[in-house]
N, C-alpha and C positions, 0 to 999 in steps of 0.2 A: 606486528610492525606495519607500519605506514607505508603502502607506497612511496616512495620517492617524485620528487615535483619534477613535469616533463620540463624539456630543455626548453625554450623558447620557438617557435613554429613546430613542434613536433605533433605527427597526426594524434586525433583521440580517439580512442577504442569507441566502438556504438555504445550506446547507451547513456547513462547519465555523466554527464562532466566530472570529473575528478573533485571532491570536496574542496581543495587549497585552492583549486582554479573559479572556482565557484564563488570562494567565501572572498578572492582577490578583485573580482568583478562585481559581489556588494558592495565590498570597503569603497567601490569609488562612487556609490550614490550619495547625493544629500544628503541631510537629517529629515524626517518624516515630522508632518504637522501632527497637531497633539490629538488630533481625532482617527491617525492611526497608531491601533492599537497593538497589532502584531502587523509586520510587514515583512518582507523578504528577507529569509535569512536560512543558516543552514538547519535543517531537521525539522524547518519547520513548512506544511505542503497549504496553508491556506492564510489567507490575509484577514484581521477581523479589522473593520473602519467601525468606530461610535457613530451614530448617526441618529441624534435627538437621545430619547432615552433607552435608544435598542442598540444592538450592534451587529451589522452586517457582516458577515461569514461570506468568499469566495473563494474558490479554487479553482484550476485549470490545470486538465491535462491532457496529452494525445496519447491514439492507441495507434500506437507503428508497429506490434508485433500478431498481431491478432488478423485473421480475416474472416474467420465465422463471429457473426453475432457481434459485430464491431461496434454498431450502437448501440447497442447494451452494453457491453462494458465501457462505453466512455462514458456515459449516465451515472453507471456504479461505484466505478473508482473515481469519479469525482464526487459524488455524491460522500463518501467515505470518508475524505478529505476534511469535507463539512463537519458530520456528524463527530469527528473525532477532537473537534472544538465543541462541543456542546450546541451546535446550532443545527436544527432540522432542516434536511434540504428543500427548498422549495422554487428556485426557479433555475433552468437551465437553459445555456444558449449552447449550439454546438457550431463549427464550421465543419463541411462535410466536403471531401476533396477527393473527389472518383477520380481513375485512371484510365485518360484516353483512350487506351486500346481494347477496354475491357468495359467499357461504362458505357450500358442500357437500361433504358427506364425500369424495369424488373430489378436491377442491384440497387437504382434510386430510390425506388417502392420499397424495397424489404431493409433498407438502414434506416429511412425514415420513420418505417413500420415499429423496427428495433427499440428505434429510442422514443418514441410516442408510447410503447408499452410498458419501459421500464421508467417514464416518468409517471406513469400512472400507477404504478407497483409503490413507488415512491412516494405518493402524494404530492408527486412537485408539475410545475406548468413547463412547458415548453416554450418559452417567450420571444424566441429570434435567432440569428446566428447565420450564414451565408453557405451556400449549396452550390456546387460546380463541380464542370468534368475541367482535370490539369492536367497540360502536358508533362508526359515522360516519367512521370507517377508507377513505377512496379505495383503499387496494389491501393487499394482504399484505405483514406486515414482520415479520424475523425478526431477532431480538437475540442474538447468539451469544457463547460465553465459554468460549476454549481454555483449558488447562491444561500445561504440562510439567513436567519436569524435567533437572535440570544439575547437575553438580560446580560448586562455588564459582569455580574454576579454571577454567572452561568457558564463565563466564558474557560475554556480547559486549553491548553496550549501542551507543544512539545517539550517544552522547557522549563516543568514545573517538578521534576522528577526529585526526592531529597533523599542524602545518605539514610538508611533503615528503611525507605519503602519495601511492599511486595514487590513484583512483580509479574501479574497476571499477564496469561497466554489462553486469548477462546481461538476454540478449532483445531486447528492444528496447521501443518506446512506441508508443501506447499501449494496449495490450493489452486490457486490463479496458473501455475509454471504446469502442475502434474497436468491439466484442463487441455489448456493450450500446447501441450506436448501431444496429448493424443489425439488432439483437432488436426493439428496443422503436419503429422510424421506417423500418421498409420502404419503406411507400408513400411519403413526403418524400423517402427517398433516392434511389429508384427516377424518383422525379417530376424530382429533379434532376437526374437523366442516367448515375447510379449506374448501371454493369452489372450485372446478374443474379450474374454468376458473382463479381465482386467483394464481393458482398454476403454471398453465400455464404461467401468467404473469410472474412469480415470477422464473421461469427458465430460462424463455428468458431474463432476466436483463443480461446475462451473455455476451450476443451481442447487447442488444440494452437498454439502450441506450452503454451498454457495459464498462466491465472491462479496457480498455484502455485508458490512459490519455495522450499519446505520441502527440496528434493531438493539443489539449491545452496546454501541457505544453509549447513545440514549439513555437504557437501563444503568449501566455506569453511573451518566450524570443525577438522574435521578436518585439514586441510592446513596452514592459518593459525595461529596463529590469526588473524582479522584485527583490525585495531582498532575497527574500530564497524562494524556493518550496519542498513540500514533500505530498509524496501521503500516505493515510491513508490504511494500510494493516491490519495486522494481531491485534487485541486487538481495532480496530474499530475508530472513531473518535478522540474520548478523548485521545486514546494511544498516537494516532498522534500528536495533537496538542501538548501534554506534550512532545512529544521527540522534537518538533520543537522545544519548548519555552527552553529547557534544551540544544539544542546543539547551542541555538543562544545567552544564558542568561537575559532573557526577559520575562515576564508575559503575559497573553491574558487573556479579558473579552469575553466572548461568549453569541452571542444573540439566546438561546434556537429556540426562534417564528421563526428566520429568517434560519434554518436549512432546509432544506429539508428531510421532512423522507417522502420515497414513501409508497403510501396504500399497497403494496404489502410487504415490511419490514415491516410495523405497522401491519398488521392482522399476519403475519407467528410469528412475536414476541410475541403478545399477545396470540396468542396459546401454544408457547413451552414457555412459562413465561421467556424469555431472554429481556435484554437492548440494544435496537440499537444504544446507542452510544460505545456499546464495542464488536460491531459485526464486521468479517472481513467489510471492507470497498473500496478494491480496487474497481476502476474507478471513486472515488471521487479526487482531487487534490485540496490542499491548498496550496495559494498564498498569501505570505505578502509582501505589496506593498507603494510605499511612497503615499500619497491622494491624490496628485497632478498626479500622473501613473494608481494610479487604474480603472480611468473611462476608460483610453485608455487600459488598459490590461482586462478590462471586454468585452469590447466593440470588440478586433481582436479574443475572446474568443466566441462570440455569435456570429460573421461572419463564427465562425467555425458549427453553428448548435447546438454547445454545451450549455447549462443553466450554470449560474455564479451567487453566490449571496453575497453580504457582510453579514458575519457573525459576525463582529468584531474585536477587535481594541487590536492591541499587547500593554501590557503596561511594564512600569519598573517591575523588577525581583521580589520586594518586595512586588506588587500586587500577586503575584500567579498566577493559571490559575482558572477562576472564569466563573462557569456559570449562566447567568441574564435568570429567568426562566420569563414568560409572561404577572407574574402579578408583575413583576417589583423587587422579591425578589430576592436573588444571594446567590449561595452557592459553594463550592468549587467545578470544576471538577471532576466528578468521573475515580476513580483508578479502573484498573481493571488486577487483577494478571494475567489473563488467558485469553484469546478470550471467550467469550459467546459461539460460537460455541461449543467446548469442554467440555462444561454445557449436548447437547445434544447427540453426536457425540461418 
């Protein structure tokens, strides 16, 4: 079930705006000129513009939860964005916003450093964007804005998803949240009984098998093509799939058993009592795919090194999104107003 719409001036929880309040502050834009081709709207995280016979791919996003290794993930999870359109990221601008009380040329040098490496990981340029110490800032935040490009023909959106697809799941969950948990809450986790070496583990998700989904989604299009792809950020799996099935108009059953949750997100969750399916989730990517594509768009996916799993089957709009838990009962997908993170955080 749906949250219920806040009453009028009621505060909002951190994190993402609530979907009704989100989709009520589109409804009051214009109509878009015809050489925008996807523009703002819900589920879907990047804008593509026609521009001659190509078509430009953007995205933008900030990292407000993160303080290790901040320019790198504003490079990646926007770059993600891109890629999950079909378009290869290739220029990024970022604005870079240190916190007076904490901001010396050493944390200037090493954000800089950040995202100068992971546009080179990327293949993409670092072309502009603005740099300053702001007051009254609690910590560094970096606002980042991919770029690509695509053939018209090339172009994959959130909202292409049709009843009888797959629905493909690489990596596993939650990737991005179990990372940034044992970055940013050592001593909680450790206090709670967390192991050492799990912990360990449980940081290094953040490169390996890592936050990026650009290498897959790519394989995807090239093999695919598939019908819609979206990567699962901020409010963890369940957000995701709900913002796919909502921008495409379609339902999904989802097979609990055939998820992947890694032992290092199962024990960090079970210690700080959070849900990993509503935990950040970048470097996971979901792909809906016609049945007859998906063996081939699994198949150029695991030539990539990457894990791919069918999760389940998009259905009509009127099914819902529905989770079939193990021992074969099904209940409705869970909603989740806020990321899990922000539970601890």
């Amino acid at each position: 079930m749906s949250p219920a719409p806040e009453a009028e001036g009621t505060r909002l929880r951190t994190g993402k705006i609530p979907p009704h309040l989100l989709t009520r502050l589109l409804n009051t834009l214009p109509a878009h000129g015809p050489e925008v081709l996807v523009g703002p709207r819900l589920g879907e995280d990047a804008a593509a513009i026609r521009i001659g016979d190509r078509v430009l791919v953007t995205a933008t996003d900030p990292i407000t939860f993160a303080t290790e290794e901040i320019g790198w993930y504003a490079v990646q999870v926007n770059a993600n964005d891109v890629a999950v359109m079909g378009a290869r990221p290739r220029w990024f601008q970022a604005v870079i916003l240190l916190p007076q009380a904490e901001a010396t040329s050493k944390m200037a040098e090493s954000v800089f450093a950040q995202i100068a490496e992971a546009c080179a990981g990327l293949g993409a340029d670092l072309v502009g964007g603005h740099f300053e110490v702001s007051y009254d800032l609690p910590r560094a935040i970096v606002v980042g804005q991919m770029m690509g490009e695509v053939s018209p023909d090339g172009l994959v959106t959130s909202g292409g998803a049709q009843p009888g697809d797959v629905l493909l799941l690489t990596k596993g969950i939650a990737l991005e949240g179990t990372a940034l948990l044992a970055r940013e809450l050592p001593q909680r986790l450790s206090t709670a009984g967390v192991a050492p070496a799990v912990l360990e583990r449980a940081k290094n998700l953040l490169r390996n098998p890592g936050i990026s989904v650009v290498r897959e989604a790519l394989a995807a299009c090239r093999a695919g093509p598939p019908h819609a792809m979206h990567d699962p950020t901020e409010g963890g799996l369940a957000t995701a799939i709900a913002e796919l099935c909502a921008a495409s108009g379609v339902g999904a059953t989802i097979e609990a058993a055939r998820i992947n949750l890694l032992p290092e997100t199962k024990r960090l969750c079970e210690a700080l009592g959070l849900e990993p399916l509503g935990l950040l989730a970048s470097g996971a990517l979901l792909i809906a795919a016609a049945p007859e594509q998906a063996d081939r768009i699994a198949a150029a996916v695991r030539a990539e090194g990457i894990a791919v799993t069918d999760v389940g089957r998009i259905t009509e709009a009127e099914a819902g999104c529905l989770l079939r838990e193990a021992d074969g009962t099904t209940r409705e997908l869970p909603v989740f107003a806020a990321d899990e993170v922000t539970r601890v955080l």
